[in-house]
Residue, then its C-alpha position, 0 to 999 in steps of 0.5 A: x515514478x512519473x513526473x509531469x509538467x502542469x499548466x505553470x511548467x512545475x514539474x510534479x509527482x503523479x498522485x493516486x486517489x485511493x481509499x484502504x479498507x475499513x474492516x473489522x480486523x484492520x482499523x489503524x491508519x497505516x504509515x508508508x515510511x520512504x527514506x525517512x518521510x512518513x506517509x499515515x493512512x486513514x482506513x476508510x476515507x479516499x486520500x491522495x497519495x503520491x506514486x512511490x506510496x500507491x507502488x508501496x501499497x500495490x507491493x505489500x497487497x501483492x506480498x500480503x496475497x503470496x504469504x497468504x497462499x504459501x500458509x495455505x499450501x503449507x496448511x494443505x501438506x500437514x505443516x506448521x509454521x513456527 
């Protein structure tokens, strides 16, 4: 995760603005939990967050899409999932 000096030479965490979607099917806040500090996320409103979130975020959307695929290619071939 990048740091970087600002004006004052305090170092500080690199931040994203990001907003997640509001969808019918996905309403609740979504909490990123990292050693132990809680991160909650309001669906639909642009929030700041810090890299480590935003790589947690971007980690989760990358496996959300791998299972996805996987369910259909299983779909596909006549298997089940249990």
């Amino acid at each position: 995760m990048a740091t970087e000096k600002n004006k004052s030479g305090i170092y500080q965490e690199e931040t994203y603005k990001i907003t997640l979607p509001l969808t019918e099917e996905k309403q609740d806040d979504v909490p990123v939990i990292i050693n132990g500090e809680i991160t909650q996320i309001q669906r639909g409103v642009e929030v700041e967050v810090s890299a480590a979130v935003y790589e947690v975020l971007k980690n989760q959307e990358k496996m959300d899409a791998l299972a996805f695929q996987r369910r259909k290619n299983l779909a596909e071939r006549g298997a089940t999932l249990r």
